[in-house]
N, C-alpha and C positions, 0 to 999 in steps of 0.2 A: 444654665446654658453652657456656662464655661466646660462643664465635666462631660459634657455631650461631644466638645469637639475636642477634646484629650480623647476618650475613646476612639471618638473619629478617628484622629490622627494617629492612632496606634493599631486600630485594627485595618485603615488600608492597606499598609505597606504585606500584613500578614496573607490578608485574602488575596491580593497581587501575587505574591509568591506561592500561595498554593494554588492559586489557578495557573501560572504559569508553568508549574510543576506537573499539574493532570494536564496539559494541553499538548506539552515537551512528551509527557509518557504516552500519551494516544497517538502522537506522530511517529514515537518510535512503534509501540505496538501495531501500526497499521501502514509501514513503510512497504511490508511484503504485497498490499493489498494497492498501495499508491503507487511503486514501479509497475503493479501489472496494467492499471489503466494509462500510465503514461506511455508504456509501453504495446498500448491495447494489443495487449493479451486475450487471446478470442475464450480461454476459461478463469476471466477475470472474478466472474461470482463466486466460481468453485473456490478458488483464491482466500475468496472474501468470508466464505464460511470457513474452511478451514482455520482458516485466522484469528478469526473469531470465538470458535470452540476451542482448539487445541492451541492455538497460539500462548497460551496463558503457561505450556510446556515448553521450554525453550526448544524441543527436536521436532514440534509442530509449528512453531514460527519460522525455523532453519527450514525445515520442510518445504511450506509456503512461500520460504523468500527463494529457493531454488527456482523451485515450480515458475512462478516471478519470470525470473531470469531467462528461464530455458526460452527457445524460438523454434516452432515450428517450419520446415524447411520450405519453401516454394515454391510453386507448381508454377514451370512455365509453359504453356501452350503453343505451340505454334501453326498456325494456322496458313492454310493455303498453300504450305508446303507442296513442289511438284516431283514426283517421284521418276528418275529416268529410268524408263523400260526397256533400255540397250537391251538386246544380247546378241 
């Protein structure tokens, strides 16, 4: 029983650290895809596949974090407007 919890006690601290390693590395890998929904980016999916496939190339993750960033400009309507037909 003793040599059950020496293992124990040597292989948490290991699986701790590589989990907290892959979970650090998929937060940076899918930063491109998490500003675009925080940002609700209306081509957040597109985002998210690009990300996905190519992101694994650093100039397809730079790509997708632009993408990210960028903002479409806004349309404002104005309505009811009355137009004066001097002349």
């Amino acid at each position: 029983m003793e040599n059950y919890d020496t293992v124990n006690t040597l292989l948490k601290p290991i699986i701790t650290i590589f989990l907290t390693y892959w979970i650090v590395w998929l937060l940076i890998y899918l930063f491109p895809y998490i500003v675009a929904v925080v940002r609700k980016h209306r081509n957040s999916i597109s985002i998210l596949i690009l990300n996905v496939f190519f992101g694994w190339t650093f100039v397809g993750w730079v790509v997708s974090l632009v993408w990210a960033f960028t903002s479409y400009p806004t349309t404002t309507i104005i309505s009811g407007a009355k137009k004066d037909r001097k002349r």
